[in-house]
C-alpha positions in Angstrom: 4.3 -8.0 20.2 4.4 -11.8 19.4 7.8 -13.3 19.5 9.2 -13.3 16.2 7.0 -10.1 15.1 9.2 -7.1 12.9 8.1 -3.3 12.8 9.6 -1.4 10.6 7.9 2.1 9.9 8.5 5.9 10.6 8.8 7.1 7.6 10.7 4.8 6.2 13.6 6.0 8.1 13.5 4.4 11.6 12.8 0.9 12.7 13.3 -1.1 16.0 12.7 -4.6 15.8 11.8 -7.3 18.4 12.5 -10.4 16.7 13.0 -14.1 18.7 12.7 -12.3 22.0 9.1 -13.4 22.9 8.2 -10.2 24.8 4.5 -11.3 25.8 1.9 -9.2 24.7 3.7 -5.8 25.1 2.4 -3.9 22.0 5.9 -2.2 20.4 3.4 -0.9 17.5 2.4 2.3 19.7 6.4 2.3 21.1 7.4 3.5 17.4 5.0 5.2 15.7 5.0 7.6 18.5 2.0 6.2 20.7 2.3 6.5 24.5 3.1 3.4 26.8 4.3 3.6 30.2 5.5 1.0 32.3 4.0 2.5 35.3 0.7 4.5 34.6 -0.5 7.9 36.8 -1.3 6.9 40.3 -0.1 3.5 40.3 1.6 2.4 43.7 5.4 2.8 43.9 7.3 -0.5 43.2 10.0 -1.2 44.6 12.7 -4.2 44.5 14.5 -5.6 41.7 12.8 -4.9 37.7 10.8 -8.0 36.4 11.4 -9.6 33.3 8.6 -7.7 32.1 9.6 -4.0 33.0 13.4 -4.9 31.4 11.9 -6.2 28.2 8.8 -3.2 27.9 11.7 -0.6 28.9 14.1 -1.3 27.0 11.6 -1.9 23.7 10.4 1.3 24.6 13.9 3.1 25.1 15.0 2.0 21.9 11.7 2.8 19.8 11.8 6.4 20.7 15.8 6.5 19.9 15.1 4.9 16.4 12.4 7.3 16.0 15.2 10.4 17.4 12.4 11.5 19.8 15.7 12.3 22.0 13.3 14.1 25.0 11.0 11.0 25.1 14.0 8.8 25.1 15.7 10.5 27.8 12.4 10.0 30.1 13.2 6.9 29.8 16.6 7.1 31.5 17.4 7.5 34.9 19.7 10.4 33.3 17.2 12.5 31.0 20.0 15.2 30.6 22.6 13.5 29.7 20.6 10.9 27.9 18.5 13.3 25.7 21.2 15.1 24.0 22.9 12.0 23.4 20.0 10.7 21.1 19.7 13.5 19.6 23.2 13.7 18.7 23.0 10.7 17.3 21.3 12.2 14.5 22.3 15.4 14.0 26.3 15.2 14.8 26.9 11.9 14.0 24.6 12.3 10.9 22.5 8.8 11.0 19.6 9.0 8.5 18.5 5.8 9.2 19.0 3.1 11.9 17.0 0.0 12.2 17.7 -1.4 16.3 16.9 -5.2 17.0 16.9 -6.1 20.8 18.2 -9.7 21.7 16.9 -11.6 24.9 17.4 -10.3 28.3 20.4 -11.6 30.7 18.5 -10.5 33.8 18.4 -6.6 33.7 20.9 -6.0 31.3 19.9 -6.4 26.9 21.7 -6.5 24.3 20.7 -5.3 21.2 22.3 -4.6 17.6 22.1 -1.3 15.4 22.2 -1.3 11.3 22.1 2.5 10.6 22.9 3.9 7.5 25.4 7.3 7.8 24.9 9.8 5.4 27.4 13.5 4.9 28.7 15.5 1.9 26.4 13.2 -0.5 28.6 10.2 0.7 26.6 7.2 2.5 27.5 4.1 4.3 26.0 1.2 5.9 27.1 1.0 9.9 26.5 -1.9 12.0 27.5 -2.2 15.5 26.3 -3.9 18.8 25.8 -2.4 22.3 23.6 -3.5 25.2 21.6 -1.2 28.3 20.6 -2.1 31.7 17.4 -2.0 33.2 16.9 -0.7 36.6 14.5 1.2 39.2 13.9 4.7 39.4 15.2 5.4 43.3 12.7 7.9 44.1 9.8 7.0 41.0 10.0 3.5 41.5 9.7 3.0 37.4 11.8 0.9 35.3 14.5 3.3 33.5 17.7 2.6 31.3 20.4 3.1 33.5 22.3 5.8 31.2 25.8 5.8 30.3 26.9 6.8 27.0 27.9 3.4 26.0 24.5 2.5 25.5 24.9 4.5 22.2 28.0 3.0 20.8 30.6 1.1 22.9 33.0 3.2 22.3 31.9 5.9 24.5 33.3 5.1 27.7 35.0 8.4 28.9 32.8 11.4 30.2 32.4 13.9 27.9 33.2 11.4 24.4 30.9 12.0 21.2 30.0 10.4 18.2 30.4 12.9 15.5 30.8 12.5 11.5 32.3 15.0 8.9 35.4 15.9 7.5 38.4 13.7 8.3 40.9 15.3 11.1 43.9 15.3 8.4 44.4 13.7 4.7 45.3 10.4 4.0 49.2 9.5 4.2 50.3 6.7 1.9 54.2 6.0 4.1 56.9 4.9 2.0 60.3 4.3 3.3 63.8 5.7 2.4 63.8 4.4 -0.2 60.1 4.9 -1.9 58.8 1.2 -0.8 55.0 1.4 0.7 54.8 0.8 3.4 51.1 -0.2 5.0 49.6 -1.4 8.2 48.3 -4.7 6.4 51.6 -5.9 5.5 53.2 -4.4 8.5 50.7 -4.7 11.5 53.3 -3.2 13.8 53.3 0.4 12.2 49.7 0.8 12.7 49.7 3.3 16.1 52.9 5.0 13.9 51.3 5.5 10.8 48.4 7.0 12.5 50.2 9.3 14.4 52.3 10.3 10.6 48.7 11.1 9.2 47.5 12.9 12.4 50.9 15.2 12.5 51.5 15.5 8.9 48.6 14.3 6.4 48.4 18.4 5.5 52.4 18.5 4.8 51.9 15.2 2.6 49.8 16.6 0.1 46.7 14.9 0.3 43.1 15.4 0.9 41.1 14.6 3.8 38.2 12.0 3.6 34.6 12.0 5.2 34.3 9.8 8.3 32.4 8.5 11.6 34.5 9.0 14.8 34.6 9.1 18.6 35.3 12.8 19.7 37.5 12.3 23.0 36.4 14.7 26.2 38.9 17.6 26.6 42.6 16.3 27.3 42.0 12.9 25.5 44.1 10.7 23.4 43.3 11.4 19.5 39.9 10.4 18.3 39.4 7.2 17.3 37.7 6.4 13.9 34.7 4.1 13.8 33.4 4.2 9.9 35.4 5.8 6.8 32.7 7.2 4.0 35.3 8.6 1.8 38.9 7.7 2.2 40.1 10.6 0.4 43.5 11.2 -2.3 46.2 10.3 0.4 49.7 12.4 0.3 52.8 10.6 0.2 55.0 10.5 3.1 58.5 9.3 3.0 60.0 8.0 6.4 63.5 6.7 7.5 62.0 3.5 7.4 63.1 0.3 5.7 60.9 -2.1 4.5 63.1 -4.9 4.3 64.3 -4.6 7.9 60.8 -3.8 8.8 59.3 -7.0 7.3 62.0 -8.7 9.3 61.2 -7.0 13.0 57.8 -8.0 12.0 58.6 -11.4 11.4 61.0 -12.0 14.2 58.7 -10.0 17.6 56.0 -13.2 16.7 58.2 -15.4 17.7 57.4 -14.1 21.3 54.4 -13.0 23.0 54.8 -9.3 24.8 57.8 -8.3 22.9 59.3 -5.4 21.2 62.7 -4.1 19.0 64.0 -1.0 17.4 66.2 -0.8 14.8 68.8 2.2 14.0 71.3 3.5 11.7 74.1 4.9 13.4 75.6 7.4 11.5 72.6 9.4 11.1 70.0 8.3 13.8 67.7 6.7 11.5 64.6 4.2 12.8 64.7 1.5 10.1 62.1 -0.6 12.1 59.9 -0.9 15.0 57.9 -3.8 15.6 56.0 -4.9 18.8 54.1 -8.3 19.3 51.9 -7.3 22.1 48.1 -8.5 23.1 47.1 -5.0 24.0 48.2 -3.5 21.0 50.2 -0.6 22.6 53.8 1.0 20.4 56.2 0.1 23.8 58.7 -0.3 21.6 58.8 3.7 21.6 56.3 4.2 24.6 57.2 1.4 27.0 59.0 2.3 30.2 60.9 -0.9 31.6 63.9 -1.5 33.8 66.8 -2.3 30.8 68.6 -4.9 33.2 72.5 -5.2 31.9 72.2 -3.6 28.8 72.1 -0.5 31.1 75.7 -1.5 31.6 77.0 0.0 27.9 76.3 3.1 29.7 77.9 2.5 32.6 81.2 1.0 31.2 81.3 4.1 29.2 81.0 6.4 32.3 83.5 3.9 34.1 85.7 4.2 30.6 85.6 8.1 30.7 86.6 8.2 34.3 89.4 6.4 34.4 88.1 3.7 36.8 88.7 1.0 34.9 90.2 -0.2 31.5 88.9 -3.3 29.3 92.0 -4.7 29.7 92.9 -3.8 33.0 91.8 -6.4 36.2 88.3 -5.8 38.2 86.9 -7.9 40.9 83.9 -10.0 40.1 83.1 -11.8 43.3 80.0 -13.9 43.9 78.0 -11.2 45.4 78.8 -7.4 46.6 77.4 -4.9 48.8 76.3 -1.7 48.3 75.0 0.8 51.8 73.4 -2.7 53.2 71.8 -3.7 50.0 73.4 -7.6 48.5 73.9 -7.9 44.7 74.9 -11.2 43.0 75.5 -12.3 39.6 73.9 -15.0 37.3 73.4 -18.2 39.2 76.4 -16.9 41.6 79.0 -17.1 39.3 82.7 -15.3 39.6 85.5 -14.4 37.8 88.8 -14.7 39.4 91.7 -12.6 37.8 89.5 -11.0 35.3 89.8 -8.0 33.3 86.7 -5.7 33.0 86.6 -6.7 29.7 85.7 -10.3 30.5 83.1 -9.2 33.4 81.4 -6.7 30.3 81.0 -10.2 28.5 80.0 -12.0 30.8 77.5 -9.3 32.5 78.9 -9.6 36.1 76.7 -7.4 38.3 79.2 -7.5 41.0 82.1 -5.9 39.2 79.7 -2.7 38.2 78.4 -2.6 41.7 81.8 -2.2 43.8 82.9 0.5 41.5 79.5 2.1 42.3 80.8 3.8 45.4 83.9 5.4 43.1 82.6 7.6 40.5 79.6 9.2 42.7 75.8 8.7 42.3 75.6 11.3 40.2 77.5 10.2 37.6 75.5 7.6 35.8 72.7 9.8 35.3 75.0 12.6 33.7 76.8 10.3 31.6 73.3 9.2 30.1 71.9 12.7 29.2 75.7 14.0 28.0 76.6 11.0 26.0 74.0 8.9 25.6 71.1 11.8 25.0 68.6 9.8 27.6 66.3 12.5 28.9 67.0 15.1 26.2 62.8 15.6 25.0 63.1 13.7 22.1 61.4 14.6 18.8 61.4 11.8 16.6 58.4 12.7 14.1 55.5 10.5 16.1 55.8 9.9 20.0 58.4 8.6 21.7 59.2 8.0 25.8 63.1 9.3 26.0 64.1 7.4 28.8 65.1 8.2 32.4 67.8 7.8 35.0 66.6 9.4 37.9 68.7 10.9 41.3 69.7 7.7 43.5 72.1 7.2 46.1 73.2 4.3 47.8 72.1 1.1 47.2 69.5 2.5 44.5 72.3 4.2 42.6 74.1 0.9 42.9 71.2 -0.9 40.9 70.9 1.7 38.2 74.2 0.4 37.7 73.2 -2.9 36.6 70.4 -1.3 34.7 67.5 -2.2 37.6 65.9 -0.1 40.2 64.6 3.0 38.8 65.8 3.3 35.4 63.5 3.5 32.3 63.8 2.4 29.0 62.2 0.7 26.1 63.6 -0.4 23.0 64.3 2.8 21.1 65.9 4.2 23.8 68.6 1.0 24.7 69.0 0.5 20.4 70.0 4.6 21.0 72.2 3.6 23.4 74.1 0.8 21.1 74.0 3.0 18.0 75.6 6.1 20.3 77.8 3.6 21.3 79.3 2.4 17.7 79.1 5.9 16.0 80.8 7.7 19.2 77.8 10.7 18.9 74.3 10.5 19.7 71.7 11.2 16.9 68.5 11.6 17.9 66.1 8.6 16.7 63.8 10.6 13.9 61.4 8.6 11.9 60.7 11.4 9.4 63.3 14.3 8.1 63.1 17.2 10.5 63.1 19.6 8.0 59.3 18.1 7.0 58.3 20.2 9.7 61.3 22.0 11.3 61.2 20.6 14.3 64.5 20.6 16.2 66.1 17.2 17.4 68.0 16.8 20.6 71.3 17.4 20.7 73.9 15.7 23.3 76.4 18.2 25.5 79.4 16.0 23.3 80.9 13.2 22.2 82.0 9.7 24.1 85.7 10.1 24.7 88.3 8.3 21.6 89.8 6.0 24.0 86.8 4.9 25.9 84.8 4.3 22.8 87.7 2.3 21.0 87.6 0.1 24.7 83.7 0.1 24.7 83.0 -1.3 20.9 85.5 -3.7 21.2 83.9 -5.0 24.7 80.6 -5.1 22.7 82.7 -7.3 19.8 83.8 -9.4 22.4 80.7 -9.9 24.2 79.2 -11.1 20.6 82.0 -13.4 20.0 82.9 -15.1 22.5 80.9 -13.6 25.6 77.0 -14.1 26.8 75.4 -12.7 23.2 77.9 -15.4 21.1 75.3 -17.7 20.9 72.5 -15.4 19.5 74.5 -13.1 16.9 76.7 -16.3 15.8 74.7 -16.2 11.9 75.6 -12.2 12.1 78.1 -11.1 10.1 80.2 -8.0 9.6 81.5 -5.6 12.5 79.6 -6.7 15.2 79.0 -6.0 19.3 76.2 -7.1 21.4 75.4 -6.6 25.0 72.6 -8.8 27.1 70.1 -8.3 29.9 68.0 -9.7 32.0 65.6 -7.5 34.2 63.9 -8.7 37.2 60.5 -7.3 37.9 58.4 -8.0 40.6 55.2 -10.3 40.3 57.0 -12.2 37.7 58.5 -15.6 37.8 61.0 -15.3 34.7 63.0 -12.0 34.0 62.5 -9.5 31.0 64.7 -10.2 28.3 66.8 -7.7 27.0 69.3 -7.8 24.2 71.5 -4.9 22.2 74.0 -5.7 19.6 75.0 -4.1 15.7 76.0 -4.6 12.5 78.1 -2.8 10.9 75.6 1.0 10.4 72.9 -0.7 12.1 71.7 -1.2 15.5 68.9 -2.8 17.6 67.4 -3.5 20.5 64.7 -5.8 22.1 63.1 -6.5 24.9 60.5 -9.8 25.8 58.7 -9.7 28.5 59.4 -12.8 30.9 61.5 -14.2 28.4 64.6 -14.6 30.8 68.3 -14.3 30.2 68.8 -12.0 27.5 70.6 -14.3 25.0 67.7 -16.8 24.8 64.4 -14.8 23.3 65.6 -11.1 22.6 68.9 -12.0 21.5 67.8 -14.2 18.3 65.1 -10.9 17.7 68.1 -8.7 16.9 70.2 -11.0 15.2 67.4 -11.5 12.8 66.7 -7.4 12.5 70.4 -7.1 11.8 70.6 -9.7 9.1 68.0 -8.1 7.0 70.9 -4.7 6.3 
């Protein structure tokens, strides 16, 4: 076909077209209308070496004719993978319901072309117009010596990069879910691009207790074990069911507004008293919720935790003197505080404030490696299996000794958190009991929250809140929760991580019945990015 040339035939249903590519004087006439061209005829010698220009353009004009056409067995003969190519075509048609696809091949990079489809879906009496782009390879047969496709079942649609994955179209997995908050405001993925992964995950779990009816769509059927499918064309979007969430909108639009401010970050909001996620909001490149998924060392903010097990133990008192040297040892591994600083004469009270590592490492050695981890799963509900309505990661503290239990302490090492679970922390904190994070009622599905084994201990809260006022007054988070009014606390952190020149971010503070927590990755001490993220969450109340 002449550069430039268009076919457009079978029936009227199926077209390939070879437009601007200047493919010589192959004819791509017999190609679609079901005439035979080989690019090696009976007898010929066996070629060997890399495909010509001409074998990649006849090949893949060729391939793609008899797939337009949904001559799946023809296609497939074309592949260096006929069974796994042929039922690919042919599904194509029949499970992903395509009634008509017109394919245009661009020019060749070497072996590989790229080429664009404009199909047409049709299911249920509902059509749409799909357009997409993918591209094959070219290569030689290793025992034929013929140009084939080498076949993977990206060549079909992008999208299908996992073994086993499927284009299919029908019936929507569950119903539509218009989200509203506690109080009845929508709440939608265009005004709100952080909810997106959550409000999925609300229609996937509970579109069928909302109400409403599913639509008619074009998805990507993940192979057996898979993440949920992912949908690539909506025919009918269907009545959707209203959903009402712990959310609030107005704390929400401020999370939103407050995670752009830095690249990689992430923050949670909670109330309290009851456990309820007002907001989650994540500014990240690759799209993922680690606001509730992330796992990340927490750097000092671990050390709300720790004071409280310190508290409860009778190790200490926030008014009562603690060491804070320049650095301390723990089983031959060296801990030192921010830029070597020390505190001479100092109650625990001011090393809380001012997040001295060194104080919370020597007392390490006193209250027993065990005890940090128990005091997180009693008090602070970290590792309980959370069920919050949509997933969540629950946080860990892990068996240590030594000089790894020692760094737990300080919130480094091997502990795990994200943001839900260190704004979990801070709300257990102010209230006294942990409430599981929930993000819709439990009784929408009667699912069963975690429970902690009891309460932090009168005294040792009354001690622990009013070192988290402190620290927000007149301590390292003054600075960032300054414009905050009300009862306040804050604690900061900054987490080292290897292969990175600046330290995560951390910050935790609250508001009177609200809490929050953020983290920005590489954003350093814990005041300075995270810290103005919060204040801002907890000035939208």
């Amino acid at each position: 076909m002449r550069s430039g040339a268009k076919v457009a035939v079978v029936g009227g249903v199926f077209a390939v077209v070879a437009g601007g590519v200047g493919y010589g004087g192959y004819n791509l006439w017999n190609g679609v209308t079901g005439g035979t061209t080989t690019t090696a005829s009976a007898g010929s010698p066996k070629r060997s070496g890399p495909v010509t220009p001409d074998e990649v353009a006849r090949t893949a004009e060729e391939f793609l004719a008899a797939w337009a056409k949904g001559e799946a067995d023809a296609a497939g003969a074309l592949t260096d993978d006929a069974a796994g190519a042929a039922p690919a075509v042919r599904d194509f048609r029949r499970a992903a319901h395509v009634a008509k696809a017109r394919i245009t091949p661009g020019p060749a990079a070497g072996a590989r072309v790229p080429f664009t489809v404009d199909a047409t879906v049709t299911y249920g009496g509902k059509s749409k117009r799909w357009t997409y782009a993918s591209e094959l390879t070219v290569t030689r047969g290793i025992t034929s010596g013929r140009p084939l496709v080498a076949w993977k079942s990206s060549v079909i649609h992008p999208g299908l990069l996992d073994e086993g994955s499927a284009l299919r179209t029908g019936e929507a997995a569950a119903a539509p879910v218009a989200a509203v908050d506690h109080r009845g405001a929508e709440l939608s993925r265009e005004k709100y691009p952080s909810l997106g992964p959550v409000l999925d995950q609300l229609r996937e779990k509970y579109g069928a207790e909302a109400g409403g009816t599913p639509g008619v769509e074009t998805w990507i059927e993940p192979a057996g074990g898979a993440p949920a499918r992912r949908t690539l064309l909506t025919l009918s979007k269907g009545v959707p069911g209203k959903l009402r969430t712990t959310l609030d909108a107005r704390v929400q639009a401020a999370a939103e507004r407050a995670v752009k401010r830095h690249a990689e970050s992430s923050v949670v909001a909670i109330r309290p008293s009851t456990g309820e996620i007002r907001a989650v909001a994540n500014n990240r490149a690759d799209g993922f919720n680690a606001a509730f998924e992330g796992k990340q060392a927490p750097g000092s903010t671990m050390k709300i935790v720790t004071a409280a097990m310190l508290l409860e133990k009778g190790l200490v008192a926030a008014d009562r003197k603690a060491e804070c040297p320049r650095e301390a040892m723990r089983e031959g591994r060296t801990f030192h505080n921010l830029d070597h600083f020390s505190i001479a004469d100092g109650t625990f009270a001011q090393s809380f404030a001012r997040s001295c590592n060194t104080a919370f490492v020597k007392l390490s050695d006193d209250a027993g490696d065990e005890a940090l981890a128990a005091e997180a799963r009693e008090v602070f509900g970290i590792g309980l299996d959370w069920r919050a309505g949509v997933r969540t990661v629950d946080g860990s503290v892990p068996p240590a000794t030594g000089g790894e239990a020692a760094a737990q302490y300080i919130g480094q090492g091997t502990v795990q958190m994200n943001a839900l679970n260190v704004a979990s922390i801070t709300a257990t904190a102010k209230h006294g009991h942990f409430k599981q994070p929930v993000i819709v009622d439990p009784g929408l599905d009667g699912r069963r929250t975690a429970s902690a084994a009891r309460g932090l201990a009168g005294s040792a809260a009354r001690q622990l809140r009013d070192m988290m006022r402190i620290t927000a007054t007149s301590g390292t988070g003054a600075s960032a929760m300054a414009g905050v009014g009300g009862d306040k606390g804050a604690k900061t952190g900054s987490a080292e991580v290897d292969g990175q020149s600046a330290s995560n971010s951390w910050f935790a503070g609250f508001a009177d019945d609200l809490a929050a927590a953020a983290v920005v990755e590489s954003g350093g001490h814990g005041g300075d990015a995270a810290g103005p993220v919060v204040a801002a969450v907890l000035n939208a109340r």
